[in-house]
C-alpha positions in Angstrom: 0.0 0.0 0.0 2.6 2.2 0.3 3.2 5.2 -1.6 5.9 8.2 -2.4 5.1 11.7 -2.2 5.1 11.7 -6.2 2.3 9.5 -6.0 0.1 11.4 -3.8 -2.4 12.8 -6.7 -2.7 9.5 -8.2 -5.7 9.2 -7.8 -8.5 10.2 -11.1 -11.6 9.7 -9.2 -13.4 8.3 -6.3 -13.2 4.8 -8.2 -9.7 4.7 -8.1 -9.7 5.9 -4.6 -11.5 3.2 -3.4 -9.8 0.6 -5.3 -6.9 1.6 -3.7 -7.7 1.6 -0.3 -10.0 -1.7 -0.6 -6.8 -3.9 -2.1 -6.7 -6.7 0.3 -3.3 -7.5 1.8 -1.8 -10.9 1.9 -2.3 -11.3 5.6 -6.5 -11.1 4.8 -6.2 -13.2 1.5 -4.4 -15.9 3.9 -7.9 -15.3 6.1 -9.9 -16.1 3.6 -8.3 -19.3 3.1 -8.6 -21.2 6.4 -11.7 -18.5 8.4 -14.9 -21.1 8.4 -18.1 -19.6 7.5 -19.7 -16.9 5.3 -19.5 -12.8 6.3 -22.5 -10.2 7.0 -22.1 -6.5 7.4 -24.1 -5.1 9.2 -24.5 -1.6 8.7 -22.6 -1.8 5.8 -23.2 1.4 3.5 -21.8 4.0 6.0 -18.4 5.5 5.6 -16.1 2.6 6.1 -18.6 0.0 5.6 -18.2 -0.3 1.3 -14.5 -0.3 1.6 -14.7 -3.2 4.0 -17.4 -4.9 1.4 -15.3 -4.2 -1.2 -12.2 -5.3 0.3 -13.7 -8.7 2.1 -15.3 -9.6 -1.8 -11.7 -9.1 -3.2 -10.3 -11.4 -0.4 -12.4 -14.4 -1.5 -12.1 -14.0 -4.6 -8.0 -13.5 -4.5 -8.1 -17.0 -1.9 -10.4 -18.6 -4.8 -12.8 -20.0 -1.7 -16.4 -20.3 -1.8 -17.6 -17.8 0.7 -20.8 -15.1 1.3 -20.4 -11.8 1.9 -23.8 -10.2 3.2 -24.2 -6.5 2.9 -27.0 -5.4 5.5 -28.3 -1.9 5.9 -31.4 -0.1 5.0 -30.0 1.1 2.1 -31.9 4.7 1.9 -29.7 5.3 -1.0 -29.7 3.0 -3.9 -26.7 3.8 -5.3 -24.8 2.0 -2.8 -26.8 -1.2 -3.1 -26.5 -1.2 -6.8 -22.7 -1.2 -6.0 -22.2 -4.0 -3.7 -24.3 -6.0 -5.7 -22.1 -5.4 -8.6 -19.3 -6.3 -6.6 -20.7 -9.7 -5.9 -22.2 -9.4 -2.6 -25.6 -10.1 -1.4 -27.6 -7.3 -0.3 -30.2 -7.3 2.1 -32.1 -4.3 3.2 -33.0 -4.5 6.6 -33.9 -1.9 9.8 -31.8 -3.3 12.6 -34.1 -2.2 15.2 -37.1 -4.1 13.9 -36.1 -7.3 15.6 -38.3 -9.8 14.0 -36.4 -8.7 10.8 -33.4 -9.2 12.2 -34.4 -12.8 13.0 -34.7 -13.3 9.5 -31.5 -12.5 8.2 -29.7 -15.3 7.0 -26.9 -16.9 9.6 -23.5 -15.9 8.7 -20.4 -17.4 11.2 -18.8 -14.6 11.2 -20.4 -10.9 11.8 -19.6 -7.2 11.3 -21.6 -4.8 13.3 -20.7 -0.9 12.3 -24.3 -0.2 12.6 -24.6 3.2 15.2 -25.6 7.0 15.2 -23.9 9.8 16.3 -24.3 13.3 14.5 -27.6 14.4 15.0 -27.7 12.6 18.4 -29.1 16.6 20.1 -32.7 17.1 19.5 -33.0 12.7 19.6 -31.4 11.4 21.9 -34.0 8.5 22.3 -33.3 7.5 18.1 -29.4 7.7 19.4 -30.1 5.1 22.2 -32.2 2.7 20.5 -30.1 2.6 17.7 -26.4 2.2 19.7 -28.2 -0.2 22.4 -31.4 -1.8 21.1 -29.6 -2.7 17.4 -26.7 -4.3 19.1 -29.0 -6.7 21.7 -31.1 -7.5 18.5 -28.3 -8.7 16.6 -27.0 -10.2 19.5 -29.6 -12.1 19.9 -29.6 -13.6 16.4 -26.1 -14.1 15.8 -25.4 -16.1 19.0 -23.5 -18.7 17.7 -21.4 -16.0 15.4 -18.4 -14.5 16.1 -18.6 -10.6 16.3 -16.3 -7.7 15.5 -18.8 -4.6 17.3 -17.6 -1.5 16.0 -17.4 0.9 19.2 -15.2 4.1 19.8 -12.4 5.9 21.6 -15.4 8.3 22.9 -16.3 5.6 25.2 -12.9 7.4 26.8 -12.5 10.1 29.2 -10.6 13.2 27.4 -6.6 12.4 28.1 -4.0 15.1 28.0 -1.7 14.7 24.9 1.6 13.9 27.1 0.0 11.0 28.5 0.2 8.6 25.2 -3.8 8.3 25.1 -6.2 6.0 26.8 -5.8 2.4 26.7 -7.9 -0.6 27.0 -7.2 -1.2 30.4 -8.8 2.5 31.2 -12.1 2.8 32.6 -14.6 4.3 30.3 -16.0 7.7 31.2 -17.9 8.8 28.3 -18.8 12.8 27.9 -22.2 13.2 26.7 -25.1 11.1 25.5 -23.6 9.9 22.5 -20.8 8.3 24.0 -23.0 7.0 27.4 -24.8 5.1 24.3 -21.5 4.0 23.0 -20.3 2.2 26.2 -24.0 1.4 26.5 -23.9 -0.7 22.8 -20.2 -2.3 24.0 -22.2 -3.4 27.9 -24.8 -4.5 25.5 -22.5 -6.8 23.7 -21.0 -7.8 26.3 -23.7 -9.3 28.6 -24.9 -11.5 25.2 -20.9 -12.7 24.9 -21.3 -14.2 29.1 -24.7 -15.3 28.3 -24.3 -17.1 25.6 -20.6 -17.4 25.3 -20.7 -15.3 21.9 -16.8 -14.1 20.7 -16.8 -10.7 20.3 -14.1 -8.1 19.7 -14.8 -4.4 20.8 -13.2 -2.3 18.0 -12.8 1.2 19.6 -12.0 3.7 16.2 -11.0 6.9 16.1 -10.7 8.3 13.5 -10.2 6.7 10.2 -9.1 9.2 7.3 -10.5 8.7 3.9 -9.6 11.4 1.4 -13.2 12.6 1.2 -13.6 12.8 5.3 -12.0 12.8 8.4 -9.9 15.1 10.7 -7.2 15.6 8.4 -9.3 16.3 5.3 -11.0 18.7 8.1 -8.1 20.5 9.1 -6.7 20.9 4.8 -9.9 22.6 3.7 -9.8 25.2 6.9 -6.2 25.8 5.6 -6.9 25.7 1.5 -9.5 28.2 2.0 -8.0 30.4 4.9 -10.4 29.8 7.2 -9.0 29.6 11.0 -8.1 26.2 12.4 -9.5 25.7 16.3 -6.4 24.6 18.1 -8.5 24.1 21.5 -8.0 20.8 21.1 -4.3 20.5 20.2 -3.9 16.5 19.2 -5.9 13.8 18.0 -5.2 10.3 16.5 -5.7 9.0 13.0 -5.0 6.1 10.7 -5.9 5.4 7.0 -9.1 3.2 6.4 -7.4 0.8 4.0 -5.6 -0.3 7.4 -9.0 0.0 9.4 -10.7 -2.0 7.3 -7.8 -5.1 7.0 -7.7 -4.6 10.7 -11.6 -5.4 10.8 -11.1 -8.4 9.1 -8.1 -9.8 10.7 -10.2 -9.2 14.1 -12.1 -11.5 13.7 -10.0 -13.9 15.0 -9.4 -12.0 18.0 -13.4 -12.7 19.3 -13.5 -13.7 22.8 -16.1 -13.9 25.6 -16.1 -12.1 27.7 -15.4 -9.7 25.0 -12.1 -8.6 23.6 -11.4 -4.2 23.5 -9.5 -3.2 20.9 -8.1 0.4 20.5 -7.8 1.3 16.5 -5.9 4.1 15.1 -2.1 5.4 14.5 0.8 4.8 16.4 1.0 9.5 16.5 -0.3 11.6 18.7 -0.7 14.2 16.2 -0.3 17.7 16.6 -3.5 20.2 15.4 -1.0 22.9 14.9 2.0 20.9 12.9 -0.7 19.3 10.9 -2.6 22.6 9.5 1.5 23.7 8.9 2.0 20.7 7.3 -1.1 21.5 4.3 0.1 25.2 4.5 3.4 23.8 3.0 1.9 21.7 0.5 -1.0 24.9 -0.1 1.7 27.6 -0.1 -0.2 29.3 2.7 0.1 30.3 6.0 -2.4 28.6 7.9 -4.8 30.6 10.4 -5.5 29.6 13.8 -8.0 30.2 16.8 -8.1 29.1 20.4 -5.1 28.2 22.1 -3.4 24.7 22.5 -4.0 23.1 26.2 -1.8 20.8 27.9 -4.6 19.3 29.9 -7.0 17.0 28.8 -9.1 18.3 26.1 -10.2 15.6 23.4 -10.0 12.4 22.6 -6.6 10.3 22.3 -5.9 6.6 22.3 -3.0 4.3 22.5 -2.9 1.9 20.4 0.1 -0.2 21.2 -1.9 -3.4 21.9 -3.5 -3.7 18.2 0.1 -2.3 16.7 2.0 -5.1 18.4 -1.0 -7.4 17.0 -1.0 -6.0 13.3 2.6 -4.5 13.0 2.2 -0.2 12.2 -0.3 1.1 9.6 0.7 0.4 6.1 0.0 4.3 5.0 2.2 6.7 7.0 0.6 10.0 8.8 3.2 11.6 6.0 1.6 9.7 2.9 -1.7 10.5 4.2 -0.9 14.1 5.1 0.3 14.1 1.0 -2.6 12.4 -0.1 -5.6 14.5 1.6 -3.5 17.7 -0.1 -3.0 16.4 -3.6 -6.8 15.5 -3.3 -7.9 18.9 -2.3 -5.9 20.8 -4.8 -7.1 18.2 -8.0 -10.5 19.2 -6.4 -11.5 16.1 -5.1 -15.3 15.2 -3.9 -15.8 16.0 -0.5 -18.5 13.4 1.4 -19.6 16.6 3.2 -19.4 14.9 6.9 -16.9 17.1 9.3 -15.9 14.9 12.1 -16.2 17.7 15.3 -13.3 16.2 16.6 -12.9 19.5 18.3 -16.1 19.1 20.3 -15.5 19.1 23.9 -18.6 19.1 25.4 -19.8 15.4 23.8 -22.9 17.4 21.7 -23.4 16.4 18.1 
């Protein structure tokens, strides 16, 4: 996956983009090979959720075995049906919180929950709650024999100061806010199924995956290309690529465990707000423009994610590839999916 600073505008389109980062390695090919059972993702046409489609079809067919992928979401835009089918998989459409549907959805051994809400969460709070805890016990529920990689989040975190190396798995959570009381409330969920019925289940806590179309950096390079002020009240944040989220996904499926196993998911940096917006001011040939005022207390979200690096080895893209991609994208005027992260909220609103 890795690429040089000349190759950092490679990319024509959003095709090519997503080719790219849905190339499986050898490591998940090698999965493919020897993991028992067909594949349903859940929740599947969100953000991340077609890459890992995309990337878990490729896998099968590059380990030439004869495995399902499901793709299950309620599919309120077509588009994204019409391209997992083409892909291979098979689609289902399906609202996770009608349970009786879920009890129809066909078995698959292995399972893929990324369903969950978060922006929009003030004003419904109740739609927030169903869907983070009611979703996860109906899936529970059905997939009781399945092993289960539950997407979760760092949020489910107290706010750690940036020389402390982030919050790891053996931190208690403290979640700020509603949204992430329902994010530790879909991992409890999860895990009182996993004792109860002895379900493996990994607890994948992201934050944050960067696609070129979305995420903290792409956040922080169109403040910059356009000269608007970068917040710096929150100073540092974490970040990896999503080619190396979604393998991760995939290979965690043989870390599913009950009780449940937590997982931290992102890049080995605690990455500075400030040398970052520099960093696209370079590339820009701009001087970046800044607000607020860098803390050394606790102020957002960071985790350490030494326990999955010494599990997967270190991202494949580099925080420099990815600060090189994100800029070659904006300047070729690249799509934007139009969905700012708020990684500088501090008060757990969004």
């Amino acid at each position: 996956m890795n690429l040089t600073s000349e190759s950092s505008q490679r990319f024509k389109n959003e095709a090519d983009l997503e080719d790219f980062m849905s190339t499986p390695s050898e490591r998940v090919i090698r999965l493919m090979k020897k993991l028992d059972g067909d594949i349903a993702i859940l929740g599947i046409a969100g953000k991340v959720g077609m890459t890992l489609g995309m990337m878990a079809m490729r896998a099968i067919k590059a380990a030439g075995v004869d495995k399902k992928v499901y793709g299950i979401s309620r599919f309120s835009d077509a588009t994204s049906r019409s391209k997992l089918d083409a892909l291979g998989l098979e689609t289902i459409a399906c609202d996770l919180l009608d349970g009786a549907a879920v009890n129809k959805l066909p078995y698959a051994k292995n399972v893929i929950f990324m369903a969950g809400r978060k922006f929009g969460t003030v004003g419904a709070q109740d739609l927030t709650w169903a869907t983070n805890a009611v979703t996860p016990a109906n899936v529970a529920k059905r997939f009781a024999a399945s092993s289960i990689v539950a997407y979760s989040t760092g949020c489910v975190y107290d706010f750690a100061p940036p020389f402390s190396g982030g919050s790891t798995e053996k931190d208690d959570p403290k979640p700020v806010g509603e949204y992430a009381q329902s994010a530790l409330g879909r991992e409890r969920i999860f895990e009182y199924y996993s004792r109860m019925a002895g379900t493996p289940i990994c607890l994948f806590r992201l934050n944050y995956a960067i696609d070129l179309r979305y995420g903290v950096l792409y956040d922080i390079a169109a403040k910059v290309f356009v000269g608007e002020p970068v917040d710096l009240s929150v100073g540092s944040f974490n970040c990896i690529w999503q080619g190396d989220v979604i393998e991760r996904t995939l290979l965690s499926l043989e870390l599913c465990s009950s009780p449940p196993t937590a997982i931290n998911i992102t890049g080995p940096e605690t990455v500075s707000v400030r040398w970052a917006a520099e960093e696209f001011g370079l590339r820009f040939g701009r001087k970046p423009n800044f607000s607020g005022v860098e803390r050394g207390e606790a102020s957002g979200y960071l985790s350490n994610a030494a326990k999955s690096i010494g599990i997967f080895g270190y991202p494949a893209v580099s925080l420099p590839e990815m600060v090189d991609m994100v800029a070659g994208w904006i300047m070729a005027g690249g799509a934007s999916l139009g969905k700012p992260t708020h990684f500088e909220s501090t008060n757990g609103k969004y």
